[in-house]
Structure formats: C-alpha cells, structure tokens
C-alpha positions as CSV (number, residue, x, y, z in Angstrom):
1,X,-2.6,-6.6,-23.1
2,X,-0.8,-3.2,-23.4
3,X,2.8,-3.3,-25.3
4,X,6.1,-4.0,-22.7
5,X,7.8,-1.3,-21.7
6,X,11.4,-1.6,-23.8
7,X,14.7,-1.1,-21.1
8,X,17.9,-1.1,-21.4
9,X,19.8,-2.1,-18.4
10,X,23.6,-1.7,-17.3
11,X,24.8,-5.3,-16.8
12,X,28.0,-4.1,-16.3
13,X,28.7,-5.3,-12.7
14,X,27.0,-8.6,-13.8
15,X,30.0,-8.8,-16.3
16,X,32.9,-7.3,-14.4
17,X,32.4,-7.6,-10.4
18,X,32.0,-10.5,-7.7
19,X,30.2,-8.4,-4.9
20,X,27.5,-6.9,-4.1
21,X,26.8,-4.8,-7.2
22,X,27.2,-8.1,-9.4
23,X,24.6,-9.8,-7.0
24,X,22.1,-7.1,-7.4
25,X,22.9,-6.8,-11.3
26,X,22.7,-10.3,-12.2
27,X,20.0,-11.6,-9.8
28,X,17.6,-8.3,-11.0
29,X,18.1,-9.3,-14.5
30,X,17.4,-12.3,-14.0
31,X,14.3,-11.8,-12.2
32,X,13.0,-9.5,-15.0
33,X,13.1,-11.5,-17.1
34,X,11.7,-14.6,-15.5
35,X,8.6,-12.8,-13.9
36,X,8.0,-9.6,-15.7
37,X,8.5,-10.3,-19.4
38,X,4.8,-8.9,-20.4
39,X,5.5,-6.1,-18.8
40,X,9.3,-5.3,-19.4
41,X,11.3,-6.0,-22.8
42,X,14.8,-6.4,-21.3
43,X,17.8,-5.3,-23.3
44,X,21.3,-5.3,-21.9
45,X,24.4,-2.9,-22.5
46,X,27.9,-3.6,-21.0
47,X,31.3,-2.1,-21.6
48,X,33.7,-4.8,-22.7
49,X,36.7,-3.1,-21.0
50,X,38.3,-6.4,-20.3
51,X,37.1,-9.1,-22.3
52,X,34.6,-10.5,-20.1
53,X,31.4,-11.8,-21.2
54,X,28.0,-12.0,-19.6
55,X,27.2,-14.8,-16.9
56,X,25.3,-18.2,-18.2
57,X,22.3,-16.6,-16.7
58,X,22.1,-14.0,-18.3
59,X,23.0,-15.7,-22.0
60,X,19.7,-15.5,-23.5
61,X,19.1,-12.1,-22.8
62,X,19.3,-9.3,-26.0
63,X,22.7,-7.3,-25.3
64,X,25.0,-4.4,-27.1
65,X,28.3,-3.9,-25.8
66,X,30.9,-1.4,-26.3
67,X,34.7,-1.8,-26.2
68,X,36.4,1.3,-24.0
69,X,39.1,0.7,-21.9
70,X,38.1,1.0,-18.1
71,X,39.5,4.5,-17.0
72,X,38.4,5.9,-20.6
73,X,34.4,4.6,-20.1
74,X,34.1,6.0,-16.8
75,X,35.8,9.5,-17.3
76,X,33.9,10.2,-20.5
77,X,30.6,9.5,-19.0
78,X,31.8,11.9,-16.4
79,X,32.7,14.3,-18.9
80,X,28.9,14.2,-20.5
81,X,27.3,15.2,-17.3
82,X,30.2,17.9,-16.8
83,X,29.7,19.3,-20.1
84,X,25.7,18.4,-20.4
85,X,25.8,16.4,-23.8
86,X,24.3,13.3,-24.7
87,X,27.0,10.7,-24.2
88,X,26.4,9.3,-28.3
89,X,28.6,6.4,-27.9
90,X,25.8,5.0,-25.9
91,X,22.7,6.8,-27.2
92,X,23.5,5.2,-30.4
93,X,22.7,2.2,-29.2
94,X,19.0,2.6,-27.4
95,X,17.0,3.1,-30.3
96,X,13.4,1.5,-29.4
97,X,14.2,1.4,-25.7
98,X,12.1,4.0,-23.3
99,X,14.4,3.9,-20.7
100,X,17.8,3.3,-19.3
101,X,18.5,2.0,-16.2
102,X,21.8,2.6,-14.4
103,X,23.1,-0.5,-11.9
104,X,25.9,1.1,-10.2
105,X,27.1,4.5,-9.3
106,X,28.0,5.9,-13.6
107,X,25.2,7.1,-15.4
108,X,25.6,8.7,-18.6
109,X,23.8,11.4,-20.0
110,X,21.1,10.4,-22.6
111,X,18.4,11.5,-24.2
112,X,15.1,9.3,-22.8
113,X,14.1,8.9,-19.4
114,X,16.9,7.1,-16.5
115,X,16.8,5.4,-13.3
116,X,19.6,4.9,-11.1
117,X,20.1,2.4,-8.4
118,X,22.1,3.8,-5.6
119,X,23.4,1.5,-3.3
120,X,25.1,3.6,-0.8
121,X,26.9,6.9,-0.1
122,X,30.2,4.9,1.9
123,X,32.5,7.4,0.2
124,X,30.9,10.0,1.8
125,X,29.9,9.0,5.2
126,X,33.3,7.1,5.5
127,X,36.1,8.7,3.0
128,X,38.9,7.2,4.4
129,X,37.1,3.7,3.4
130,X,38.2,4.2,0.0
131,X,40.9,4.9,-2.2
132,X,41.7,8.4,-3.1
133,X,41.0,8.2,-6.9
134,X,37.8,6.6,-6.5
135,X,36.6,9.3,-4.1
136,X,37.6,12.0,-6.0
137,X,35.6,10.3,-9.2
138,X,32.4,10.2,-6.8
139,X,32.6,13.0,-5.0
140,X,32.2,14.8,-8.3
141,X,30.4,12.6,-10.3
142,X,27.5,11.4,-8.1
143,X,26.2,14.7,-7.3
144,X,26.0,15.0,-11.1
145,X,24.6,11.9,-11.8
146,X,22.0,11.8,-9.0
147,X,20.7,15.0,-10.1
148,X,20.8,13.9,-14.2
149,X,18.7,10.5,-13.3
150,X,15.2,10.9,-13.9
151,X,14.4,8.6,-11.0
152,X,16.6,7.0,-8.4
153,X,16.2,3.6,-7.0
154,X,17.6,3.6,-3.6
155,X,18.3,-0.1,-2.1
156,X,16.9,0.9,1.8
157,X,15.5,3.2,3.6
158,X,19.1,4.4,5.4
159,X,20.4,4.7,1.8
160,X,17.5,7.0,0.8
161,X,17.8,9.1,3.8
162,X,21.6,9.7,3.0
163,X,20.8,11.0,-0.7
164,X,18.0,13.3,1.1
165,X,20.4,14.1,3.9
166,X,23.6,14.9,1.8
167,X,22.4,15.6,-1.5
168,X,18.6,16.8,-1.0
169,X,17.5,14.7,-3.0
170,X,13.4,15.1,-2.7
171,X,11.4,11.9,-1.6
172,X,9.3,11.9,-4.8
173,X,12.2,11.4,-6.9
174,X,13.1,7.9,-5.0
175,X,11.9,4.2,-5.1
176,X,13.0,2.0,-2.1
177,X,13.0,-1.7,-3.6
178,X,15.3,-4.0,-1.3
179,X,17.5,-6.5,-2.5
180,X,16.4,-10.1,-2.2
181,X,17.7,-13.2,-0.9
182,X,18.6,-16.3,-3.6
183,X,16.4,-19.1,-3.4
184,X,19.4,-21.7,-2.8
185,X,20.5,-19.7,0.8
186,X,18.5,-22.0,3.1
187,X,19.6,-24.3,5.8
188,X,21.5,-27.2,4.8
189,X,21.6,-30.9,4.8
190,X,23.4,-32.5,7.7
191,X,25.7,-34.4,5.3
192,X,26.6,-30.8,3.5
193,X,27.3,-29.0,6.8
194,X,29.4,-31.6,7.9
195,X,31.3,-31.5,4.1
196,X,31.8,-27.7,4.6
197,X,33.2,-27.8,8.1
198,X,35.8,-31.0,7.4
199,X,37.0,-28.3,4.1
200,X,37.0,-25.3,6.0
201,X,37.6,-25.4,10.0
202,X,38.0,-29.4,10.4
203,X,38.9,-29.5,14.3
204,X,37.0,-26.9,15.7
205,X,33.9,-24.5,15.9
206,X,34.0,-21.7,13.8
207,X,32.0,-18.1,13.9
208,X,31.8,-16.5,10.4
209,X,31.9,-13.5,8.6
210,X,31.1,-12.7,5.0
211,X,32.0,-10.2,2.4
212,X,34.5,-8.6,0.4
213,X,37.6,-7.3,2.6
214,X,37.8,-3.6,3.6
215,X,37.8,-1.5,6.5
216,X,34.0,-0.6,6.6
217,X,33.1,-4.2,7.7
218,X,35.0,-3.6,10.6
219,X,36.6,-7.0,11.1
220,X,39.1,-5.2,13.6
221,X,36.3,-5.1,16.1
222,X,35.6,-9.1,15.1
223,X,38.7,-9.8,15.9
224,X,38.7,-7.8,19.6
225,X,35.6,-9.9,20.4
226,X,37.6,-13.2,19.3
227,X,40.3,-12.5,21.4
228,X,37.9,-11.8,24.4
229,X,36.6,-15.3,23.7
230,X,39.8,-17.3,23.6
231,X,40.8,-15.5,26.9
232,X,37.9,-17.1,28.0
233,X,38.4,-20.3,27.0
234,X,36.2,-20.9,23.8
235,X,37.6,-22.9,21.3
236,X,36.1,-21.2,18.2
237,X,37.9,-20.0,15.3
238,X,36.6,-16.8,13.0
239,X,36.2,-17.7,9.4
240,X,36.7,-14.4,7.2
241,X,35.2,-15.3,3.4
242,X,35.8,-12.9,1.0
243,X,37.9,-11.4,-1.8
244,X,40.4,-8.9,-0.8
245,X,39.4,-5.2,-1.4
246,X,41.4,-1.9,-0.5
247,X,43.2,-1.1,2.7
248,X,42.9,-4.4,4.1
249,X,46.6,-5.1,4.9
250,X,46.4,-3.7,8.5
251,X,44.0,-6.4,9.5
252,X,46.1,-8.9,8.7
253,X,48.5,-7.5,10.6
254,X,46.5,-7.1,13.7
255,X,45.8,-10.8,13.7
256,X,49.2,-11.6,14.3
257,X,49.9,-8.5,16.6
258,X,47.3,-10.1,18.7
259,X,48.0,-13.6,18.5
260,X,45.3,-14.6,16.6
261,X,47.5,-16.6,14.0
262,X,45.7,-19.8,14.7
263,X,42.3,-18.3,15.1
264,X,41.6,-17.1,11.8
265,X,40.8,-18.0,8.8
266,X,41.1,-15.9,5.6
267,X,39.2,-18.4,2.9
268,X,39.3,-15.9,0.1
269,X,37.0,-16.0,-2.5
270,X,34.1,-18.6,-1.7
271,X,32.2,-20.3,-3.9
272,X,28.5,-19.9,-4.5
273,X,27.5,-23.4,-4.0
274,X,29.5,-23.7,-0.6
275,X,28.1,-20.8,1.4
276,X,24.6,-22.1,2.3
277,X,26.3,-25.0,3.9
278,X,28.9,-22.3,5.0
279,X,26.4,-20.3,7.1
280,X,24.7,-23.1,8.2
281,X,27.4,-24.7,10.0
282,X,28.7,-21.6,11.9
283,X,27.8,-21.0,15.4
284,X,26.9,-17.6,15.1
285,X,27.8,-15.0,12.1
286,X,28.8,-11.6,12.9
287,X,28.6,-8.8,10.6
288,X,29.7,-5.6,13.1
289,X,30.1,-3.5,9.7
290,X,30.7,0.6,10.2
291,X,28.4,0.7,7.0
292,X,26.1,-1.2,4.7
293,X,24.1,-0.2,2.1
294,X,22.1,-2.8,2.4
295,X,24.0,-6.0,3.6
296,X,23.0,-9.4,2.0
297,X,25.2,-11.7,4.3
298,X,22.7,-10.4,6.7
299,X,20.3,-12.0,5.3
300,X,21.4,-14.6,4.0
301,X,22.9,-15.8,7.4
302,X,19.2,-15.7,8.2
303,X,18.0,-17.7,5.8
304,X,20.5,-20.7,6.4
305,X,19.3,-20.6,9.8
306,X,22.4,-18.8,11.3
307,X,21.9,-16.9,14.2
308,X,23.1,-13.6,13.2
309,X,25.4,-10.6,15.7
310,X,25.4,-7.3,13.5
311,X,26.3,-3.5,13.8
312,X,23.0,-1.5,14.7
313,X,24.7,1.3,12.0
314,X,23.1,2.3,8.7
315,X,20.5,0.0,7.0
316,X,21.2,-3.4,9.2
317,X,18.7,-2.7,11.9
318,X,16.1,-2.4,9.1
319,X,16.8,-5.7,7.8
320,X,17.2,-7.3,10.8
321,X,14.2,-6.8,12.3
322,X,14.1,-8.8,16.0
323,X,15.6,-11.5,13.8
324,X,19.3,-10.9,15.4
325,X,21.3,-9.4,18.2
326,X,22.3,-5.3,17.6
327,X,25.7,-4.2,18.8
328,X,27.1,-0.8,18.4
329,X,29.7,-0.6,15.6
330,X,32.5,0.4,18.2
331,X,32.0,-1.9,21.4
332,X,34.0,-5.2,21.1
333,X,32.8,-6.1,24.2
334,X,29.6,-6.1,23.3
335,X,29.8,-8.0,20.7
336,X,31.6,-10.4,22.8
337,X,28.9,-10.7,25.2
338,X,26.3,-11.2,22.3
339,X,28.4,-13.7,20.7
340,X,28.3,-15.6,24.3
341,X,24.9,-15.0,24.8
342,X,24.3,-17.3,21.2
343,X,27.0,-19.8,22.6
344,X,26.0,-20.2,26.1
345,X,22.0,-19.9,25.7
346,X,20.7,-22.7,23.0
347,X,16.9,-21.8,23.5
348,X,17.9,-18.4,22.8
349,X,20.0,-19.3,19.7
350,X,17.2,-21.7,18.2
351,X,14.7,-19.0,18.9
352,X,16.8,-16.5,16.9
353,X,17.1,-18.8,13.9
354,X,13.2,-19.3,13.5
355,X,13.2,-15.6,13.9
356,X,15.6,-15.4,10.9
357,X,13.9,-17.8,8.9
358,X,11.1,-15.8,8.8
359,X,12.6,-12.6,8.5
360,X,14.7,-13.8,5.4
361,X,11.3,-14.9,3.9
362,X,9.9,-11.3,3.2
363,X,13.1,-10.5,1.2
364,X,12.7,-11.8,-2.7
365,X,14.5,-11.2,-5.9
366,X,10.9,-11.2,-7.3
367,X,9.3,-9.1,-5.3
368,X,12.5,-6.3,-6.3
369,X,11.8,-7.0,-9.6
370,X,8.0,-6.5,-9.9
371,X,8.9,-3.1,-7.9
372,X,11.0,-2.2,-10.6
373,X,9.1,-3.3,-13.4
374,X,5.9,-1.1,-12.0
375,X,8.4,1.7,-11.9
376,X,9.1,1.4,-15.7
377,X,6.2,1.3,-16.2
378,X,5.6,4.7,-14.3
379,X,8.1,6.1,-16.2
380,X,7.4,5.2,-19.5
C-alpha cells in the first residue's frame, strides 16, 4: 500500500468562525480523516489569535498552533507574498508534511507545494457588500495569493469561472469539488417539527430564510415579497436565522418602515440540532441571495424536504438543478408569485420536495473529501 500523502490543513475557520467557512473547514476535516486516512496523513495548523480551541470533532486530530494577534497573522502573511519570502513562523512548523492546504481566503508563502480553496470573489463582484478594510486586504491580497497557490480548489463552477474571468486564472490550475450536505439535514419527525414550530413561530405559518446577515442575501427583496403576501391575505411570517454580519442595520429598519414589525422574525444564531426540524417545518424557504459561492441552505432546505424559492444568480442554479423555483435576484414580485405558486399548488410543492430529496443526495462531505484527497495525491 503506497505511504499517505502528509498535509497540513488550515483549521482556522473550524476554530474561529460559525459560517460557511467553518462548515466547509470542520466537515472536510472531518471527512479526511474518517474516509481517506490510507491515503491522507492529516495534520492541522491554526492561529490561536483569541483563545479558541479546536471543535470536539476535530480533537483527535494532530495540530500545531501559533499565538498572533488577529490583525498581526493576517498582515504578515500578506507581507510574505508582497515581499516573496517564506513566511518562517509557519514553515517552521511543516516539517514532514508535502503540502499545505489553505481553507479560506490567507495563504502564506511557503516552501512545498499549496492548495487554496476559494470560495468566492463577493468582494469583487459586489464591493459595497463588504467592509472597506476587508476589501482593501483582498483586493490586494487575493490576487497574490491566487497566483502563489500551487493549485486552487474552487467550490463551483460559478466560483471557478470568476477566478478565470477576473483573475485569469487557467482551467488547469483549478479543481471544482462542491461542498456537501451533513448527514443529520433530513426531513424530520412529526413530533420535532411540531417542537420547532411551538419555539419558533407558535401561532402561525412561517417561510424561512437561512444564513449569516448581510446585504448579499438580499433579504430586502424577501421582505418586498412578504409584504405582497400579507396584502393578500396570507398569514405567514418570515423567519430570518442567522448571526448578524456587516451592514445589516438598514434591514431592520426597513421591516419597520414597511410594517412588517409582526411579520418577522430575527432568531439569531440557530443551533445545529434545531435546523433540520427548522427547514422541515417551513412552508417554503427562500434564499433570493445577489451572490453565493456556493450556498449550503440551498441544499440543505432540500434535503429536509423543503421546497426551496432561490435567486437564479451565481452558483445557485447549479445546485439547484430542477430541484426548486429560479427567480431573478431583483424581482420581488416574482418571488412573490413563486412563493404562491408553493402555497397555493400542494401537488406542485410535494413534487418539488421529492425533487429536492434527490437533488440533496448527490451532494456528500465524502465524496468532497475523496476529491481532495486524489488531489494531494496529484500533487504530491
């Protein structure tokens, strides 16, 4: 049996971060190192910035840390690519592994081969989306650090066509290995959708949307198609999960300024064990974002057996399939109609579950992680 590949592997967002990137990070890891330990001797690095430690999951995994503050981590791996020189306070700390692989969007310069996931370009496709220091730090750094990585792992198709589009990044250089879906999102008891709904929206229907809180998920247009609705008599509240994220205090302004007080719900942060029986119970979940990367509520709507309303932008369409209803990013009344079109039309609504169902399916956490291990294994 030939010798595993040795990698070490960010875990940073695993450590620090609730979204997305802490999703991919943790699950990935996870992954590896359930189904591709012949192949892939895992090691983990993470920058102990704040004092957290690495999830329960994650425990039994090998791991080096190093103790920078935040601000001073992420502008001196900026400075290495600026001034190409190995980054040493990380280098020192690889000896035996083959290859580094890079989570999020900060990628050191090193010495043996890298891979980079990149999980979208929002900063540039929708500047305005994100705070002005952060831009600034990618609009400088990702060129550098796209162009530095010895292979990029792009998270869909849209996302790979953006790095060819805006940074010409060649096809070669790329691997497109989606995200998967968690084995617990699937449709849930009777008992537990009843549970959720008596915690969460006890006296009424409730349409849902999922994710952290910031412009590009557009829940302004959500909130047009609500009102459309109540105008025309339906009786259904909008459930917004999610931790806040930047420039969201205009939204919660327009739900008062369009007398929506006692239509919506801000949950905040939900926990992992409630949102199966979260999606489950919703009458339809909507996900109208400007922008996704990739856009795991999508799926994971799907695989609770949610009919799913999303924005035919970016990389939804390619995840959707014929599994949900496309509306254009900018047309509340079209996402109004689709939303009526779930309520109104049962048939159609069951039919787009089973759809889901089986659209979910081909989405695994294994399947991304034998993709990646291979590509180790490529580039060893």
């Amino acid at each position: 049996m030939p010798t595993p590949v040795t990698v070490t592997l960010d875990a940073g967002p695993a450590v620090h971060q609730r979204a997305g990137l802490s999703r991919y990070t943790e699950r990935l890891i996870a992954a590896l190192h359930q189904h591709c330990a012949d192949a892939v001797a895992l090691r983990l690095f993470y920058n102990r910035h704040s004092g957290h430690e690495l999830p329960p999951t994650l425990r039994t995994v090998p791991s080096q840390t190093l103790a920078l503050g935040q601000y001073a981590w992420r502008l001196s791996i900026l400075a290495s690519q600026l001034a190409r020189t190995t980054y040493f306070p990380l280098q020192r700390r690889l000896t035996g592994s083959s290859l580094y692989h890079a989570t999020e969007h900060l990628l050191p310069r090193l010495t043996i081969p890298t891979v980079m996931t990149v999980h979208d370009l929002i900063f540039e496709r929708y500047p305005q989306h994100h705070k002005l220091t952060n831009r600034a730090f990618l609009r400088v750094g990702m060129p550098l650090f796209v162009r530095s990585a010895t292979r990029i792992i792009a998270v869909s198709h849209h996302t790979a066509h953006d790095l060819n589009t805006l940074y010409h990044v060649p096809a070669a250089k790329m691997e497109i290995i989606h995200e998967g879906v968690d084995a617990e999102f699937q449709p849930a008891a009777p008992d537990d959708i009843a549970a959720i709904r008596a915690r969460y929206s006890p006296d009424r229907p409730y349409l849902l949307m999922v994710g952290t809180l910031e412009p590009r998920k557009n829940h302004r247009l959500a909130l047009t198609a609500l009102a459309q609705l109540k105008a025309q008599g339906y009786p259904h509240r909008l459930l917004i999960a999610g931790g806040k994220g930047w420039l969201f205090g205009p939204i919660t302004d327009a739900v008062t300024a369009m007398g929506l007080t006692n239509d919506v719900i801000f949950t905040g942060y939900v926990p992992g064990e409630d949102l199966p029986a979260l999606y489950s119970g919703a009458d339809c979940v909507l996900l109208p974002s400007q922008y996704e990367g990739f856009g795991l509520p999508l799926l994971e709507a799907m695989a609770c057996g949610a009919p799913v309303v999303a924005s035919s932008a970016s990389s939804l369409p390619e995840l959707a399939g014929d599994a949900a209803l496309l509306i254009h990013p900018d047309d509340g009344a079209a996402l109004a109609a689709a939303i009526r079109q779930i309520l109104d039309q049962p048939e159609f609504a069951s039919t787009l579950r089973a759809r889901g169902l089986a659209q979910a399916r081909r989405f695994t956490w294994e399947a991304a992680a034998r993709q990646t291990a291979q590509l180790y294994l490529e580039m060893a």
